[in-house]
C-alpha positions in Angstrom: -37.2 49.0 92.6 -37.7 45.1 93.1 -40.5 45.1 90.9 -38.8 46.3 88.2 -36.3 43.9 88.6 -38.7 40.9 88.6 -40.9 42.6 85.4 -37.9 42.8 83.6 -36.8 39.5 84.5 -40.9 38.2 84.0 -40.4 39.7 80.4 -36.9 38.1 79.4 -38.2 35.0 80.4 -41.3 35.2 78.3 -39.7 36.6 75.2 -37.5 33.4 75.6 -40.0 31.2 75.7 -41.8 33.1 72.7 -38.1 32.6 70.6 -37.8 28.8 71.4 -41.8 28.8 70.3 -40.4 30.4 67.2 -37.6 28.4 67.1 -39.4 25.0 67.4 -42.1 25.8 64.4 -39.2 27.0 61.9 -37.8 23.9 62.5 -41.2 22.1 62.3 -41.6 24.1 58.9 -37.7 23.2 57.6 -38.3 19.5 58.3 -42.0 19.7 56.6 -40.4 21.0 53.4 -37.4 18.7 53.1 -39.9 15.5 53.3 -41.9 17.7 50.7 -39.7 17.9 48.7 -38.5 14.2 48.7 -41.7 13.0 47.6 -42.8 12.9 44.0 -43.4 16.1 42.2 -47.3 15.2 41.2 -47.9 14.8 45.1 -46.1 18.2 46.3 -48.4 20.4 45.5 -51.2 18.6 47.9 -48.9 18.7 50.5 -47.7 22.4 50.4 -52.3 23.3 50.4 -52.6 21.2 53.2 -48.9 23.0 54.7 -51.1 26.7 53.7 -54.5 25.1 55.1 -53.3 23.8 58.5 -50.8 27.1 59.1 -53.9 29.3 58.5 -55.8 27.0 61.1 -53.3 27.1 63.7 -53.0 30.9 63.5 -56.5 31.4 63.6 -56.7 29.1 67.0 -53.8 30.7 68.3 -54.8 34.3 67.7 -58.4 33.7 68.9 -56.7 32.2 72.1 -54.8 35.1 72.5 -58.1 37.1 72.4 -57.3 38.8 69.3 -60.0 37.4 67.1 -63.2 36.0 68.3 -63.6 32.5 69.5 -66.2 31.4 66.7 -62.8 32.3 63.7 -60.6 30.1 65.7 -63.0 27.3 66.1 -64.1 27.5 61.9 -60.1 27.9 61.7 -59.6 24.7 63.6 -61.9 22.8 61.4 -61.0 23.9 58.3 -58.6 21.0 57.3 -61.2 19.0 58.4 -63.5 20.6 56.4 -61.2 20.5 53.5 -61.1 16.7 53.5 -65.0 16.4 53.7 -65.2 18.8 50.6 -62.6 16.7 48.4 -64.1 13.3 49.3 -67.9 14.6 48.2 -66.5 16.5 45.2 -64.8 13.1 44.3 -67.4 11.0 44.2 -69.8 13.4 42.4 -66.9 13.4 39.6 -67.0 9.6 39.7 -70.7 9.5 39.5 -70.6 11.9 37.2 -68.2 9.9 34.7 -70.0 6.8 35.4 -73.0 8.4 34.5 -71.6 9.7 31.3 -70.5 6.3 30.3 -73.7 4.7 30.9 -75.5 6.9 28.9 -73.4 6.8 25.7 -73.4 2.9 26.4 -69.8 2.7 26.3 -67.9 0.6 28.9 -63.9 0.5 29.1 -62.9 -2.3 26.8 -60.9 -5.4 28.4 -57.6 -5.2 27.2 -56.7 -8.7 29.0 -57.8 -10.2 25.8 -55.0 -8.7 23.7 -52.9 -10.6 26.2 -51.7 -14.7 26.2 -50.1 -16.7 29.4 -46.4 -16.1 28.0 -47.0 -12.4 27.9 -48.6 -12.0 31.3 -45.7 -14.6 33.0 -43.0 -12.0 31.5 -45.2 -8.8 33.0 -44.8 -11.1 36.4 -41.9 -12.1 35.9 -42.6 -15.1 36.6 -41.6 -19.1 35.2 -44.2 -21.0 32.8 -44.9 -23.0 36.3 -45.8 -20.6 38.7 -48.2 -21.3 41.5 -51.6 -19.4 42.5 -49.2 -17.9 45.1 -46.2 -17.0 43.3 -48.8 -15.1 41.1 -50.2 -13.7 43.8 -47.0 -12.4 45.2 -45.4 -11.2 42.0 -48.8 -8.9 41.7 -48.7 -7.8 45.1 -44.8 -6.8 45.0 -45.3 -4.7 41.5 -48.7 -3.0 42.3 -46.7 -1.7 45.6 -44.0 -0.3 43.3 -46.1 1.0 40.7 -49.7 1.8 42.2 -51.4 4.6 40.7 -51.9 6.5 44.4 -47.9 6.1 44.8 -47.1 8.0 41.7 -47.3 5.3 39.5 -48.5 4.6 36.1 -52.2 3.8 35.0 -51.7 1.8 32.2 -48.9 -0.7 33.6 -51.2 -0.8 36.8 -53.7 -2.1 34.4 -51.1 -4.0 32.5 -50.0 -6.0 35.8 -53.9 -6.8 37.0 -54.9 -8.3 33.7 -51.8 -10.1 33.7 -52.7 -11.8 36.9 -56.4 -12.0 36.1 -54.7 -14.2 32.7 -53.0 -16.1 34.8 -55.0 -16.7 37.7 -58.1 -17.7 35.1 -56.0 -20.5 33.3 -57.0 -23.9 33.9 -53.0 -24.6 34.4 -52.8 -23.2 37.5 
């Protein structure tokens, strides 16, 4: 009779722990998704493979703990986000060697576009006065690239736009 008593209480107790377990990953999940979701919507879809990626991982490490699946799956499992990144960096630089490559070849080169631009233009892209100082330059380029970096979701062309500016301004014999 007492061990029934004490399996049954063993079992309440472990399918307690196993619903706060629960508990605590839904919410891990809930809070995942809300910063998700506050983040651009070019960058989301990165987030949710890497959400799929590192879920699939984590089951496979917990199951093969659990002796459900054998130990080699839940050590691949663990290093598949790991894997992932390795894959993406190498299949990025092939691309850029790739485009590189094409360029060279044709023997055509991106054309400057600073030389479409004068000082007056490049202060307003700063926003900065006709008698701005290597520094002010410096810090007007650094608090617009932060705003409107191409890795943050920003634009391409006004990242280019706001580099040649400073290169203008920065080459002048004024400064």
């Amino acid at each position: 009779m007492a061990c029934k008593i004490t399996c049954r209480f063993d079992l309440r107790i472990n399918m307690i722990i196993r619903l706060l377990f629960a508990a605590v990953v839904l919410y891990g999940l809930y809070r995942f998704v809300k910063l998700v979701q506050s983040k651009p919507a070019k960058e989301r879809r990165a987030y949710y493979v890497t959400l799929v990626i590192g879920l699939s991982a984590a089951a496979l490490v917990l199951l093969s703990l659990t002796g459900r699946v054998p130990w080699i799956a839940g050590l691949i499992g663990g290093a598949l986000p790991f894997i992932r990144q390795l894959a993406l960096k190498y299949a990025y630089n092939k691309i850029g060697a790739s485009k590189q490559q094409d360029e060279n070849s044709q023997g055509q080169s991106k054309p400057k576009s600073n030389s479409a631009m004068n000082r007056a233009q490049a202060l307003s892209i700063l926003g900065l006065k006709a008698d701005a100082s290597k520094d002010d330059i410096i810090a007007a380029h650094r608090k617009l690239m932060q705003k409107i970096h191409p890795d943050r979701g920003g634009n391409d062309f006004l990242a280019s736009q706001i580099n040649d500016a400073k290169d203008i301004l920065l080459d002048d014999p004024k400064v």
